[in-house]
C-alpha positions, 0 to 999 in steps of 0.5 A: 470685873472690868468688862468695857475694852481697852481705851485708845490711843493710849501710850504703854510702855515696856522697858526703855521703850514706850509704844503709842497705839491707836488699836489693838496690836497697832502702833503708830510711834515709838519712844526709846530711852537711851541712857547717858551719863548726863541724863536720858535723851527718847527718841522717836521713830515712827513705828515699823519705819525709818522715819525719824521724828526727833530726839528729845530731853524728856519723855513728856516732850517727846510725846508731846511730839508725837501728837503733833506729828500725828496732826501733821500727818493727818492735815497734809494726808487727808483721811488717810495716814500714808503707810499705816493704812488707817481711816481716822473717820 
């Protein structure tokens, strides 16, 4: 029986969505894959807005873009990421 917690951040994924999470209940982006004839396009929004980060080719880029977008929030914000209320201390 496994008694330690759950890790984070991490990445799950339901269906043709995958949700990044920094905590419990507490996600930061969202990865939606969309089907098309030539292939799949994932886009990616910031979770609980409407901030668009961008539509990628692979899953793997687009949470890649998620990493860097995060960083970029946290350099240009301070501490503190706008929005979502949360210390990174």
């Amino acid at each position: 029986m496994n008694t330690n917690g759950l890790a984070y951040p991490r990445w799950e994924r339901e269906g043709p969505v995958s949700r990044f999470f920094i905590g419990p209940s507490v996600s930061v982006y969202q990865v939606e894959e969309i089907e098309l004839i030539g292939g799949s396009i994932f886009v990616v929004s910031a979770s609980g807005k409407a901030d668009l980060v961008g539509q990628f080719e692979s899953e793997k880029s687009a949470k890649e873009a998620c990493v860097r977008d995060l960083a970029d929030r946290e350099k240009h914000l301070g501490e503190e990421i706008a929005g979502w209320g949360l210390n990174t201390r």
